[in-house]
VODODREN-891889 format. One record per residue (C-alpha): x, y, z; residue in one letter. Coordinates in steps of 0.001 Angstrom, whole numbers. Example, Ala and Ser with C-alpha at 12.3 -4.5 7.8 and 13.67 -1.06 7.14 Angstrom:
2
12300/-4500/7800/a
13670/-1060/7140/s
This chain:
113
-3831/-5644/-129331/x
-4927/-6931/-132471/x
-3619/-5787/-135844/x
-4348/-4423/-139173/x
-4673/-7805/-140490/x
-6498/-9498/-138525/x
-9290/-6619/-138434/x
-9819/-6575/-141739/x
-9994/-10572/-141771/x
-12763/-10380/-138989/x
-14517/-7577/-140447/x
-14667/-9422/-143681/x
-15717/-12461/-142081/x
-18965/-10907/-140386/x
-19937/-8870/-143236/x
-19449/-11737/-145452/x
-21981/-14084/-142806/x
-24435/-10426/-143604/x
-24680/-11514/-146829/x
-25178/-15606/-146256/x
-28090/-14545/-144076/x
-29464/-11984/-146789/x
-29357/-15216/-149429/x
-31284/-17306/-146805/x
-33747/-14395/-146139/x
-34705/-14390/-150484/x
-35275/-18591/-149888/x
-37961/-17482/-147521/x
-39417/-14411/-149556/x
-40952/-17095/-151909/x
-42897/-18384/-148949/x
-43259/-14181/-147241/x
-42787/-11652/-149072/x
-41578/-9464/-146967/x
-38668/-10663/-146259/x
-37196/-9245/-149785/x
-36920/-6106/-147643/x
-34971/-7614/-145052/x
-32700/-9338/-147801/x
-31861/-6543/-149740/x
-31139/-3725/-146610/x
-29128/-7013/-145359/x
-27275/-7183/-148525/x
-26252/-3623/-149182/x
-24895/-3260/-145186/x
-22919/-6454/-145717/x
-21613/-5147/-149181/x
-20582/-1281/-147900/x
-19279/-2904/-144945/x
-17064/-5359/-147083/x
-16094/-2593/-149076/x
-15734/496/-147110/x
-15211/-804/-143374/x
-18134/1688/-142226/x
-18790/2086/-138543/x
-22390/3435/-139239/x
-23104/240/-141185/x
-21835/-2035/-139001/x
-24000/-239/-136090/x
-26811/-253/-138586/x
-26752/-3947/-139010/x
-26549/-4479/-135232/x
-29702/-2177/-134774/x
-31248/-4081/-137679/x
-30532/-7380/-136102/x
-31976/-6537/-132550/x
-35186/-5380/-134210/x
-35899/-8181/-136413/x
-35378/-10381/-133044/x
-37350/-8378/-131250/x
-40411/-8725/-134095/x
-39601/-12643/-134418/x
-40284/-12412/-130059/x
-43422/-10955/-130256/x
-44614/-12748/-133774/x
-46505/-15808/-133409/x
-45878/-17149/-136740/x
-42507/-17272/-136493/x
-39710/-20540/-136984/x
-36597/-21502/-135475/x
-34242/-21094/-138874/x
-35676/-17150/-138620/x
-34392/-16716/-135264/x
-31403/-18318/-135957/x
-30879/-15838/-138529/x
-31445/-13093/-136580/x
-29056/-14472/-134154/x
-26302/-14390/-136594/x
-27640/-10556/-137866/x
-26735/-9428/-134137/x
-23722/-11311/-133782/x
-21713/-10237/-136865/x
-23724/-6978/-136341/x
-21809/-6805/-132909/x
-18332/-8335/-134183/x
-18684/-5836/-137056/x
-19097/-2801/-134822/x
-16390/-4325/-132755/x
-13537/-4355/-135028/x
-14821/-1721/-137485/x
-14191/621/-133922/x
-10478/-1054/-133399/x
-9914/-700/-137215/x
-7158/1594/-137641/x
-6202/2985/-141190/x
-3105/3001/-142178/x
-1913/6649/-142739/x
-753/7721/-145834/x
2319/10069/-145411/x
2737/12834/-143548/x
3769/12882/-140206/x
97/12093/-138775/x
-1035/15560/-136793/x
């Protein structure tokens, strides 16, 4: 079983690789600008789920990472550093929902019922 610890380390971790691939993602949006989209709803999942630990963010980011692959697959225009990123978006999406589920809080006082 892993513990508190070691959660938190993992969950910062992914959220923290969120936010690498949201500062790669603005590098590109001066060649598409689109992708300043994708950058900042990157961005503000990896910051709430640095911050707060969410569960909906972290499946967010994991639904947000399946659908940008699935775009780059059916694009034609699209590069092997993108799908890389993407890659990354699903993975720490998946870690993130991972150990953002087996996060447990610790309780503050009372007896827990």
């Amino acid at each position: 079983m892993l513990n508190h610890e070691k959660c938190l380390d993992k969950i910062k971790s992914n959220a923290a690789n969120l936010i690498v691939v949201a500062a790669l993602y603005i590098g590109y949006a001066f060649f598409e600008v689109s992708l300043i989209y994708d950058s900042v709803i990157l961005f503000i999942l990896g910051v709430v789920i640095l911050k707060w630990k969410s569960r909906v963010a972290s499946i967010a980011a994991l639904i947000f990472g399946v659908v940008s692959l699935y775009l780059l697959i059916s694009s034609s225009n699209s590069d092997g550093i993108r799908f890389l990123a993407a890659g990354v978006i699903v993975w720490s999406g998946a870690l993130s929902t991972y150990f953002t589920v087996k996060f447990q809080k610790p309780k503050v006082g009372g007896s827990g019922i």
